[in-house]
C-alpha positions as CSV (number, residue, x, y, z in Angstrom):
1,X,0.0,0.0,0.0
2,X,1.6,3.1,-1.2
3,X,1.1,6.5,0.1
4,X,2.4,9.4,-1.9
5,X,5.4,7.2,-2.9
6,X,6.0,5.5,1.0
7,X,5.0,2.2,1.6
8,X,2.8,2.3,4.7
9,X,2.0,-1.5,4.9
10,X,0.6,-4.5,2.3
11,X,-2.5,-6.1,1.2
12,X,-1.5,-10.2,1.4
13,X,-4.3,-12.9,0.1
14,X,-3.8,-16.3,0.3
15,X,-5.3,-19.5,-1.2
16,X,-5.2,-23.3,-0.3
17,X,-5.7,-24.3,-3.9
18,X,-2.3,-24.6,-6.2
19,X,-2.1,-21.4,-8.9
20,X,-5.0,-19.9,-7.7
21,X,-4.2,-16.0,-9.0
22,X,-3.9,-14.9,-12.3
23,X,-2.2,-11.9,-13.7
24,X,-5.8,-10.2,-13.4
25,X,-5.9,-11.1,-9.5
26,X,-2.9,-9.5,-9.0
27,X,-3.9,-6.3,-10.8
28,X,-7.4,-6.5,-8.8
29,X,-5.4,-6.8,-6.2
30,X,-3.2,-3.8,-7.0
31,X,-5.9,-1.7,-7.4
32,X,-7.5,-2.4,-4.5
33,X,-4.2,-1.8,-2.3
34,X,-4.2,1.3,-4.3
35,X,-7.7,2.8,-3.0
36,X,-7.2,1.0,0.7
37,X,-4.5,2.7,0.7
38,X,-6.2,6.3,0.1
39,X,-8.7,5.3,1.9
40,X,-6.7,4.7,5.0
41,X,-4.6,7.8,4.4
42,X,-7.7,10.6,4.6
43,X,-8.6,8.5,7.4
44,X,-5.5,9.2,9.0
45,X,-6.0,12.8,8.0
46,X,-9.2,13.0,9.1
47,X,-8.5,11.8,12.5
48,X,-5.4,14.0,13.2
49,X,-8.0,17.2,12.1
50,X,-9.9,16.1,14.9
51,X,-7.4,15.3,17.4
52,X,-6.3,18.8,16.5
53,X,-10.0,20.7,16.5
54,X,-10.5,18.9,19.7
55,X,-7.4,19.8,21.2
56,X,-7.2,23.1,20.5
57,X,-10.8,23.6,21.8
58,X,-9.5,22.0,25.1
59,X,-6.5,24.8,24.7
60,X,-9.0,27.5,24.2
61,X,-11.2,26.4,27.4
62,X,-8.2,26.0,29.2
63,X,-6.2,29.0,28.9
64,X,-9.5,31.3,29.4
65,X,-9.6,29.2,32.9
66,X,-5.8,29.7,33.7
67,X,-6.4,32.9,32.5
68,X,-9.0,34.1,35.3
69,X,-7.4,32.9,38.3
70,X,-5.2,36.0,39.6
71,X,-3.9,34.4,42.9
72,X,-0.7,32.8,41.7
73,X,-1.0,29.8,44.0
74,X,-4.3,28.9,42.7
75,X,-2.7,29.7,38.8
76,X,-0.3,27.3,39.2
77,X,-2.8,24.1,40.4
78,X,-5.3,25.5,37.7
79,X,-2.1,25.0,35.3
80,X,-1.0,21.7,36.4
81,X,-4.7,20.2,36.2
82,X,-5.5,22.0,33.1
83,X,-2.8,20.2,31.7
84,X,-2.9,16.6,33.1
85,X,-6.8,16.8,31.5
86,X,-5.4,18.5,28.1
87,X,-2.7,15.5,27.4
88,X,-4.6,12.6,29.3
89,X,-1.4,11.8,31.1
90,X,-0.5,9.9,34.6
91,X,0.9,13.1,36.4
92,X,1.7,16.9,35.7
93,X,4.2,19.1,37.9
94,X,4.9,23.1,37.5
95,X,8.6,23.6,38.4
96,X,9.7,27.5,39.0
97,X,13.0,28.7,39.0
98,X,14.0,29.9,42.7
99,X,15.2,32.9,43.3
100,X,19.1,31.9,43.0
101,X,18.4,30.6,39.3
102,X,20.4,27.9,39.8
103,X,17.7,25.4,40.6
104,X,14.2,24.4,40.1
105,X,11.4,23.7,43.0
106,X,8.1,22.1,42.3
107,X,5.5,24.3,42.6
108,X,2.6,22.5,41.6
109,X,1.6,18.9,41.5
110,X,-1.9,17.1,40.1
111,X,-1.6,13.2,40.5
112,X,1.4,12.8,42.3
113,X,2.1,10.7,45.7
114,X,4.6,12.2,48.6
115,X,7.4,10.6,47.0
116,X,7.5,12.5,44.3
117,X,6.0,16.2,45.7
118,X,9.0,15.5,48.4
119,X,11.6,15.3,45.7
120,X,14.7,18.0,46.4
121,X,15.6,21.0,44.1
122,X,16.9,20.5,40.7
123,X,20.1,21.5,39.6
124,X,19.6,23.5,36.0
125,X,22.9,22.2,35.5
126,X,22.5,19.0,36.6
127,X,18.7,17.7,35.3
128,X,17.0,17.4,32.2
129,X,14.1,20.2,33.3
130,X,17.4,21.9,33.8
131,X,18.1,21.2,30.5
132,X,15.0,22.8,28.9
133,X,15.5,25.8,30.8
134,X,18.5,26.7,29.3
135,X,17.5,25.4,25.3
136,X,14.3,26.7,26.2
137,X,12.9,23.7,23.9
138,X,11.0,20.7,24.7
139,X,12.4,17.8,26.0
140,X,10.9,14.1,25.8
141,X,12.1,10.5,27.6
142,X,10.4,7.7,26.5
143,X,11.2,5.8,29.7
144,X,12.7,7.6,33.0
145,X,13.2,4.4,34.4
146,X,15.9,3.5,32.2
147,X,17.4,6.9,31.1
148,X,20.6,7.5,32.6
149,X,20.3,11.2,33.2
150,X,16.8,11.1,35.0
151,X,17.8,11.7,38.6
152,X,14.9,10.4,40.1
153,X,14.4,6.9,39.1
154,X,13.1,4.9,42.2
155,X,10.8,7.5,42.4
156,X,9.6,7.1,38.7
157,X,9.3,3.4,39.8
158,X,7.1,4.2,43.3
159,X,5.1,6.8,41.2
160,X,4.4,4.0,38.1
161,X,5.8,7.4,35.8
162,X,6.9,5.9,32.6
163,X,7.4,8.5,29.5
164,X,8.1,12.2,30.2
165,X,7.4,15.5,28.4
166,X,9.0,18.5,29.3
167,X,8.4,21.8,27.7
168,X,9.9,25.0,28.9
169,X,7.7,28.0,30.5
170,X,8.7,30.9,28.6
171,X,7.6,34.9,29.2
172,X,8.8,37.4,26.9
173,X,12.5,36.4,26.4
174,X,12.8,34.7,29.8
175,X,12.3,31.3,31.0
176,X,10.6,30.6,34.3
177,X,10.3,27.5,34.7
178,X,8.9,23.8,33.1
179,X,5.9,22.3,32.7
180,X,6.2,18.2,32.9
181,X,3.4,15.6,31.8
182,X,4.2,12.2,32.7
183,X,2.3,8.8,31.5
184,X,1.5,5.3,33.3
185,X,3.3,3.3,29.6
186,X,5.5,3.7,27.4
187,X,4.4,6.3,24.7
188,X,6.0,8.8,22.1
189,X,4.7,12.1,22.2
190,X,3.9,13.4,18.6
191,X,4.5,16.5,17.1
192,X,1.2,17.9,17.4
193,X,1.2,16.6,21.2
194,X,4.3,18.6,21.7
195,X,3.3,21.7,19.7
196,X,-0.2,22.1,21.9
197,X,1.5,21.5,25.3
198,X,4.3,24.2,23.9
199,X,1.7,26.5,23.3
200,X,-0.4,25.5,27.1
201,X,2.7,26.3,28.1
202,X,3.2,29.8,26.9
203,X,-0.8,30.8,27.9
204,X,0.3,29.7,31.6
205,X,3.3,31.5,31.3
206,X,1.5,35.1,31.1
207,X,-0.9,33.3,33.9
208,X,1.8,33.3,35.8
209,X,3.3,36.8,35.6
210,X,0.2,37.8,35.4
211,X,-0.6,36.3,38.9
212,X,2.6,37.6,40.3
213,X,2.1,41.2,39.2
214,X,-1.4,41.2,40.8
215,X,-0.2,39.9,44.0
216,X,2.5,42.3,43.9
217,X,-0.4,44.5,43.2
218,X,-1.8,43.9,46.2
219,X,0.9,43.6,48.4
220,X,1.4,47.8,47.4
221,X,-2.1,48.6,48.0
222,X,-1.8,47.0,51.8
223,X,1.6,49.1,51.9
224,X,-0.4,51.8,50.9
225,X,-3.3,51.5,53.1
226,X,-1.2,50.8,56.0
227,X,0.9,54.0,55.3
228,X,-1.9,56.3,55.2
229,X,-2.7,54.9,58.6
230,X,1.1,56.0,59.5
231,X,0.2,59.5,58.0
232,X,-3.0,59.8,60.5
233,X,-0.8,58.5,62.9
234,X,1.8,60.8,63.0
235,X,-0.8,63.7,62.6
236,X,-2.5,62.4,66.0
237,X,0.9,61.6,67.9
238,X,1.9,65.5,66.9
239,X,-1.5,66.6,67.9
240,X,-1.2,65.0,71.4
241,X,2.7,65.9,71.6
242,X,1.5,69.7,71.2
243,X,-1.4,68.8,74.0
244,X,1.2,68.0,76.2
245,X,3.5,70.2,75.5
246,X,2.0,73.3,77.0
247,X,0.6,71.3,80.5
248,X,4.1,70.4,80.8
249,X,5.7,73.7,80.0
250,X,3.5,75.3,82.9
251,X,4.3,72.0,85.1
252,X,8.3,73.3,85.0
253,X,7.5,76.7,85.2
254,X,5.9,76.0,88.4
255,X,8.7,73.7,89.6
256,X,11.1,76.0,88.8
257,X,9.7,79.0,90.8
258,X,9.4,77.0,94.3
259,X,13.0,76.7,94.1
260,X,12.8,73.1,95.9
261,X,16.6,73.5,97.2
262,X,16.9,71.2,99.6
263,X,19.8,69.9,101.4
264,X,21.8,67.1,100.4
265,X,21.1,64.8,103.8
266,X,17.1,66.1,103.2
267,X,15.3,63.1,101.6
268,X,13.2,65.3,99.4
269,X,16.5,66.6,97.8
270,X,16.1,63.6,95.7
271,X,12.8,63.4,95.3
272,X,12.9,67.2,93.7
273,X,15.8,66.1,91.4
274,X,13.8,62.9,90.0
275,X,11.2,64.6,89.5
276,X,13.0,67.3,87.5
277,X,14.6,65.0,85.7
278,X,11.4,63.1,84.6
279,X,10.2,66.1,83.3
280,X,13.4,66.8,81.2
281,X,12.9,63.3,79.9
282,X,9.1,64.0,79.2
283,X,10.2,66.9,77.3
284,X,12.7,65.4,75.4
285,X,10.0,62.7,74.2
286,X,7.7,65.3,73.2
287,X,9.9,67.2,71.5
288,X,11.0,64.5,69.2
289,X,7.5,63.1,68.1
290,X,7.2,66.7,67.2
291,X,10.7,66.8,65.2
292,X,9.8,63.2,63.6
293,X,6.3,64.7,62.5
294,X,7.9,67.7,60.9
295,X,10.1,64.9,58.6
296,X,13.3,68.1,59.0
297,X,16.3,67.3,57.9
298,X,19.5,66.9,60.3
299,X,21.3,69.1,62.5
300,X,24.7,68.4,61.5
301,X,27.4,68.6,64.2
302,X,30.3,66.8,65.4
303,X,29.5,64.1,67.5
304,X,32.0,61.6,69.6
305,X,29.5,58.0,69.2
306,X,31.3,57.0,72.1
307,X,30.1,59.3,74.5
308,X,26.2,58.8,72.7
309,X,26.5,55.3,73.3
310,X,28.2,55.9,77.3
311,X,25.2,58.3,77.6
312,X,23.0,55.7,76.5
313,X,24.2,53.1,78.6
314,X,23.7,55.3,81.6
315,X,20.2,56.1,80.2
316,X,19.3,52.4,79.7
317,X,21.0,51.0,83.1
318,X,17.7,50.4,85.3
319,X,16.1,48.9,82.6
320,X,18.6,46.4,81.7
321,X,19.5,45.6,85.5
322,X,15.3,45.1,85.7
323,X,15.7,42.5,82.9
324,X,18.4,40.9,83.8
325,X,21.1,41.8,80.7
326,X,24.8,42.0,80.7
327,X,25.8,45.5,78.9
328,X,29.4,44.8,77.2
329,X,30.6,47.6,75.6
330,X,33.6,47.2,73.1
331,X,34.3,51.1,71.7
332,X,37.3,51.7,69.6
333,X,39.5,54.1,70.6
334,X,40.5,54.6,67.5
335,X,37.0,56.0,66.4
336,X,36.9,59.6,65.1
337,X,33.7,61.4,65.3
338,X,31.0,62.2,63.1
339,X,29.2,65.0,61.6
340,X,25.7,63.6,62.2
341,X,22.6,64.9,64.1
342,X,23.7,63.9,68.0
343,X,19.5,64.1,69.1
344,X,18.7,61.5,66.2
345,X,21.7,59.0,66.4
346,X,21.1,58.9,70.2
347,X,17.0,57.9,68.9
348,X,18.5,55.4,66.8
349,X,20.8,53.9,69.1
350,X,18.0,53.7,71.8
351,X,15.7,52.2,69.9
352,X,18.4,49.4,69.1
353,X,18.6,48.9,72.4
354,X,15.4,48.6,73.6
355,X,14.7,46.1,70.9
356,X,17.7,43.7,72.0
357,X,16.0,44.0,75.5
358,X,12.7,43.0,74.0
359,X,14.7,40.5,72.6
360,X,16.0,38.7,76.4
361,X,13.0,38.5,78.8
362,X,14.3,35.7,80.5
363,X,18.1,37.9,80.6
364,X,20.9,37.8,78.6
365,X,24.3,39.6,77.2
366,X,24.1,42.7,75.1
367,X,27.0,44.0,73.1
368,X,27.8,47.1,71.7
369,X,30.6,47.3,69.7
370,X,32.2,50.6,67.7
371,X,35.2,50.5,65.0
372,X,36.7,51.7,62.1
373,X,36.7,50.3,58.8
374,X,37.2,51.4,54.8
375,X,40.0,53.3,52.9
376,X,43.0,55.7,54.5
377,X,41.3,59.1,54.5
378,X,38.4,60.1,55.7
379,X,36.4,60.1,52.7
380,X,36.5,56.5,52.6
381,X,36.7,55.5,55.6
382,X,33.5,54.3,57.7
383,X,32.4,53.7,61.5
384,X,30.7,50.7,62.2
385,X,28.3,50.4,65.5
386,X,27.4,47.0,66.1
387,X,24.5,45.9,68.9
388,X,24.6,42.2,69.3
389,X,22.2,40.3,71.6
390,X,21.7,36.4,72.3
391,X,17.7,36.8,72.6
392,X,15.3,34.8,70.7
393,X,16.9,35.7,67.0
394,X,14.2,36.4,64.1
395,X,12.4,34.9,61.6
396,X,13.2,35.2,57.5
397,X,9.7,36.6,57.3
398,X,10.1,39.1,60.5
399,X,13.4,40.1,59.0
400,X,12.3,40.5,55.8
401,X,10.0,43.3,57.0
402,X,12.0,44.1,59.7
403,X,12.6,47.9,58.4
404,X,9.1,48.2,56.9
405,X,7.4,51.3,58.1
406,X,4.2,49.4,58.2
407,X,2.5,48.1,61.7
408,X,3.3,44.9,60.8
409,X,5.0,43.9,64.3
410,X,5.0,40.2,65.5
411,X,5.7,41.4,69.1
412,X,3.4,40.7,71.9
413,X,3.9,44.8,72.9
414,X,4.5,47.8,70.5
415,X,4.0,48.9,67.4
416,X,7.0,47.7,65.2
417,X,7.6,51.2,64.2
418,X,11.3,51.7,66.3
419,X,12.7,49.7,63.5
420,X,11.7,51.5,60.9
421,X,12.3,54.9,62.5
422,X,16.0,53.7,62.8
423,X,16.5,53.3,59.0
424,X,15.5,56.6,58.4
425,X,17.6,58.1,60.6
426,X,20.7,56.0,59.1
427,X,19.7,57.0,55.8
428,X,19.4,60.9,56.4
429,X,22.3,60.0,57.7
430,X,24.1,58.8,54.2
431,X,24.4,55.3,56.0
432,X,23.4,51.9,55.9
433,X,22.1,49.5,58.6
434,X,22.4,45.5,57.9
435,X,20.5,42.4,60.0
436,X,21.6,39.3,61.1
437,X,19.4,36.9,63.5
438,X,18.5,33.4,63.4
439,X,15.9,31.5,65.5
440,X,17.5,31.1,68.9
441,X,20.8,32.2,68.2
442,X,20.6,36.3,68.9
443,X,20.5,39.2,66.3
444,X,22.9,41.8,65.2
445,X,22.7,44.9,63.8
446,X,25.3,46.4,62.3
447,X,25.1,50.3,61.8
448,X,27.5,51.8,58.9
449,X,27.9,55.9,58.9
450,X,30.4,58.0,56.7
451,X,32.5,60.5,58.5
452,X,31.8,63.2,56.7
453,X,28.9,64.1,55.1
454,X,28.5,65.1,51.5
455,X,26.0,66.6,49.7
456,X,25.3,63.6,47.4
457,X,25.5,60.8,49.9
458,X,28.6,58.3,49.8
459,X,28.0,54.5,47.8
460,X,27.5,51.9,51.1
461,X,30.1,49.3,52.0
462,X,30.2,46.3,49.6
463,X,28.4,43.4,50.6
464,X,31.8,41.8,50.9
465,X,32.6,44.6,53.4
466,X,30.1,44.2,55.9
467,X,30.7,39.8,55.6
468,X,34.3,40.7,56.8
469,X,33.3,43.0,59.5
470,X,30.2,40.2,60.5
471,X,33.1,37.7,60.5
């Protein structure tokens, strides 16, 4: 049976009588090979149109239902069922590259047991989804269990995952990740099979980003919404601040006038003092809530960081012997001082300080530690303040939005605003502040400020920098 000059098979007869076919038979039979042969051939056509209308449709319905999901957790199970229904197929899993983009974790899995969902990270070097990222064409294995670059046969052989199809998710010019279709037997994916799952694979692609930029979306709006509370915020605190203000200003007046001069063996003498110093302190608060609310820029002048930070520690003393911390203090001699804005640095450092007590409720060491690091002048050159605690450590997702100047604190008291009040204050400051905590193991911040202040600020310390001075 010839088909446009192939031979796609035979026509055979057979006889159990001696000379049965003539020279006629064997045209007959020639003939009819001839029109079985066309017959079978549009067929074959018309069957592959079908397989094609039909599967196209199921694209169509598909994408439009990948297509309206706009969480990107529920895009990517919409994609990997959407899928495993498109091809008829054993198993479908979404792999994403991580953020390194050196490896690939599954995001998504529809028909797949624990063995396979607990499967580690690929290598893109290492794997053939790898492989796909970096052609950025389709891949297929007719059987993982016997391929030799298929990293995960025994769980191939657990999961009953025989061929594979891999196809590469692809957004603009950059790939993201791979879409993979598995089967329960052995079969060869065709062309058209690979072309539709190809083109599944770009729709979910766009899904995808799509997805991402809405929840990104979203996470701005809440950013938004909670900042506007910040702005009411700050209106109110300078509202009561000013409400204060003027009680308090008459309160010292007063104090002032009755001249409570006791003598030194009198016990009001320190009564009177206390309370003059409370109201000092009171003052001080009040004045900066107002000076934060104003947003004003610094008052530069030269400040000696040791003496802020031996002021603070006299400042902080009862609270840290009422909790039960060690202060150690480590401050260079060598340390030049700054031209910063002494009220704000000491707001900084304080609120530093009262986080790492925060930090020990049960007690614990605190260490504040000053030095020099960067190039010969000072131009270059830059002071580091570090304030190291051994207290309950931090979360990735508490340090992650551990500067945010959102209320978004994970603390049983305050507001998680001290944080983010500090990072301004470095950054007016042309300086950088870096975290380090883990889960039980303390936190460290590690305060970077230029000597000298320019009017364009200074480029922060490499990352390689700050690793040595950690170290």
């Amino acid at each position: 049976m010839d088909i446009r000059g192939e031979v796609r098979g035979v026509l055979n007869v057979d006889s159990d009588l001696p000379d049965a076919f003539g020279e006629d038979d064997e045209t007959l039979l020639v003939e009819l090979a001839l029109h079985a042969a066309k017959v079978i051939h549009n067929t074959w056509l018309y069957e592959q149109i079908r397989f094609k209308a039909r599967m196209f449709e199921s694209l169509a319905s598909v994408n439009q239902a990948i297509q309206s999901t706009v969480n990107l957790e529920e895009a990517l199970d919409a994609i990997t069922r959407e899928a495993r229904t498109l091809m008829s197929v054993k198993l479908c899993s979404l792999l994403m590259l991580d953020e390194t983009g050196e490896a690939l974790e599954l995001r998504s899995a529809i028909g797949a047991g624990e063995p396979y969902v607990g499967k580690p990270r690929l290598n893109i070097r290492e794997s053939i989804a790898g492989s796909v990222v970096r052609s950025r064409r389709p891949v297929q294995v007719l059987d993982v269990r016997a391929s030799g670059i298929y990293q995960q046969t025994a769980v191939a052989e657990v999961e009953g995952l025989v061929s594979l199809l891999c196809v590469p998710l692809i957004h603009g010019t950059t790939c993201i990740g791979v879409l993979n279709v598995y089967t329960g037997k052995r079969h060869s994916f065709s062309d058209e099979e690979i072309r539709i799952l190809t083109a599944f694979a770009s729709a979910s692609a766009n899904a995808i980003e799509k997805a991402r930029l809405h929840d990104r979306l979203r996470g701005i709006e809440e950013k938004l919404r909670q900042n506007e509370k910040l702005s009411v915020l700050g209106l109110l605190a300078a509202e009561i601040a000013h409400e204060i203000r003027n009680p308090l200003t008459v309160m010292k007046m007063i104090y002032h006038a009755l001249r409570l001069d006791f003598s030194e063996d009198d016990p009001r003498a320190k009564d009177a003092r206390v309370l003059g110093e409370k109201m000092d302190h009171l003052n001080r608060i009040v004045e900066r809530i107002l000076t934060f609310a104003k947003q004003g820029d610094p008052q530069w002048e030269t400040v000696d960081v040791n003496i802020l930070l031996d002021d603070l520690a006299l400042l902080t003393r009862h609270k840290l012997k009422q909790h039960g911390i060690q202060l150690r203090r480590e401050l260079g001699g060598d340390v030049p001082r700054l031209e910063a804005d002494a009220t704000k640095l000491e707001q900084a450092f304080l609120n530093l300080t009262l986080n790492a007590i925060e930090s020990m409720p049960d007690g614990g060491l605190l260490t504040i530690r000053t030095s020099i690091h960067g190039g010969v002048d000072e131009e270059s050159s830059r002071v580091w303040i570090e304030f190291i605690d051994t207290g309950e450590g931090m979360s990735e997702r508490s340090m992650a939005k551990a500067f945010s100047s959102v209320l978004d604190s994970q603390k049983p008291t305050g507001t998680g605003l001290g944080l983010a009040i500090v990072s301004r204050i470095i950054e007016a400051h042309s300086g950088e502040i870096k975290l380090k905590s883990a889960l039980g193991k303390g936190t460290t911040f590690l305060v970077v400020l230029p000597i000298k202040q320019t009017k364009s600020p200074e480029s922060p310390p490499s990352a390689a920098a700050l690793r040595e001075g950690e170290g």
